[in-house]
N, C-alpha and C positions, 0 to 999 in steps of 0.2 A: 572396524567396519564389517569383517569378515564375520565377528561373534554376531555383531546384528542384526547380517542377513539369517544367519543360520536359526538366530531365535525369533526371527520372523516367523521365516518358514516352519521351525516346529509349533510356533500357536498357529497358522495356518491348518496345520494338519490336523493338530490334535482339536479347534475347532470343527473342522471338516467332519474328525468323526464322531462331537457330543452329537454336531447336529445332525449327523446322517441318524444316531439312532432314535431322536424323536419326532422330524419331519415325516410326517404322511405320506409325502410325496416321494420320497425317495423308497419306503417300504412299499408302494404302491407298485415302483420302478423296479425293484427287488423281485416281486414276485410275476409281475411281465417278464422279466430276463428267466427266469426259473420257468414260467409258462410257454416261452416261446421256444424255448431251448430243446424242451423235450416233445415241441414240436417236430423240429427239426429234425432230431436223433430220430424221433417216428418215421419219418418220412426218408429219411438215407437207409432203416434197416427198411421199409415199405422198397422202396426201391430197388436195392439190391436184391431183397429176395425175389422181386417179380424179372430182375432182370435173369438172377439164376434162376427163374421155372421157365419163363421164356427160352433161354438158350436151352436148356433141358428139353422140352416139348419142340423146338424145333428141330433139334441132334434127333430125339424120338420120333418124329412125321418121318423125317429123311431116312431111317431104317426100318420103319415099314416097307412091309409087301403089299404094294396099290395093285388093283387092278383096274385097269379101264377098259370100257366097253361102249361101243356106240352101237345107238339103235333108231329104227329110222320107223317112227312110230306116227299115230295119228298129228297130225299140225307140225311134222317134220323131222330133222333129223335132233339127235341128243346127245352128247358126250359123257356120260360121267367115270367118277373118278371112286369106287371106295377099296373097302381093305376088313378083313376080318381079323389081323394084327391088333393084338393089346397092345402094344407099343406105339401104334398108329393113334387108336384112340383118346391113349392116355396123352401121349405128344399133342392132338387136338386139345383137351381139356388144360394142359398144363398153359400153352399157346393163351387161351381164351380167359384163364385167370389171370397169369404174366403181365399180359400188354397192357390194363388197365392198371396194374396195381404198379407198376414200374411209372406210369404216366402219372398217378396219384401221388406216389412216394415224393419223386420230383417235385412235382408243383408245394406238397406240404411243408420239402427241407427249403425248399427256396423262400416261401413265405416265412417259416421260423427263422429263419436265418439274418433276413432282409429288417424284421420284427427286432427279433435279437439285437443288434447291431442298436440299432435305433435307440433301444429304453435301455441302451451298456452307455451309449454315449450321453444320453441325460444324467446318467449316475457321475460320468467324468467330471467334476466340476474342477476337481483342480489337477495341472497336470504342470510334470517336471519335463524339462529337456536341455540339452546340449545341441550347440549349431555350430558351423566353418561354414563360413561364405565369404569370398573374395578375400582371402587370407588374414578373414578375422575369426576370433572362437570367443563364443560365453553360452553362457545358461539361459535358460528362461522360464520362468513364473508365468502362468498362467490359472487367474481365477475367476472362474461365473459365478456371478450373483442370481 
């Protein structure tokens, strides 16, 4: 009984994969996973770097030398705030490229990712496992058609 499970299971598999390599659909699902993938990796290095230019640019605003000056000119008074610091300015530019592309990076790993997952699991058609539950154990076969 045990030889027969096991020769099940290997023409199971070993059909699984004549037909993964001439079904359409599954080449189709192949290259969404490859497609979404390097989505993803986009968007986690997109990310990162905008978070390190962010935290860079804001460490750099914080070591400027600001000067402020109010002036109390035609339609009232004014506050501002500048700095003749390259490090001020660069910390502003770094800031204003950062926050966008950190907020993009995001959104593009979470979209591959969610992608990803999706056209991995259409590829799953057949899957092994081991279970305990209520102090029983076995295996299980599982196949999509």
């Amino acid at each position: 009984m045990k030889a027969l499970g096991l020769a099940l299971i290997l023409v199971l598999i070993n059909v699984e994969f004549t037909q993964a390599q001439f079904d359409e659909n599954q080449l189709t699902y192949l290259r969404k996973v490859e497609k979404y993938g390097r989505l993803k990796r986009t968007g986690m290095a997109m990310a990162i770097g905008g978070a390190v230019m962010t935290t860079a640019g804001v460490a750099l605003i914080n070591q400027a030398d600001w000067v402020d000056s109010n002036s109390n000119g035609y339609g009232g008074s004014s506050n501002t705030v500048t700095t003749d610091d390259p490090e001020g300015v660069v910390g502003v530019l770094f800031t204003i490229v950062g926050v966008p592309l950190t907020i993009t990076g995001v959104v593009l790993a979470i979209v591959g990712n969610s992608k990803e997952k999706k056209y991995e699991q259409k590829l799953d058609r057949i899957s092994a496992g081991y279970y305990r539950k209520h102090g029983a154990s076995g295996l299980t076969l599982t196949y999509r058609f």
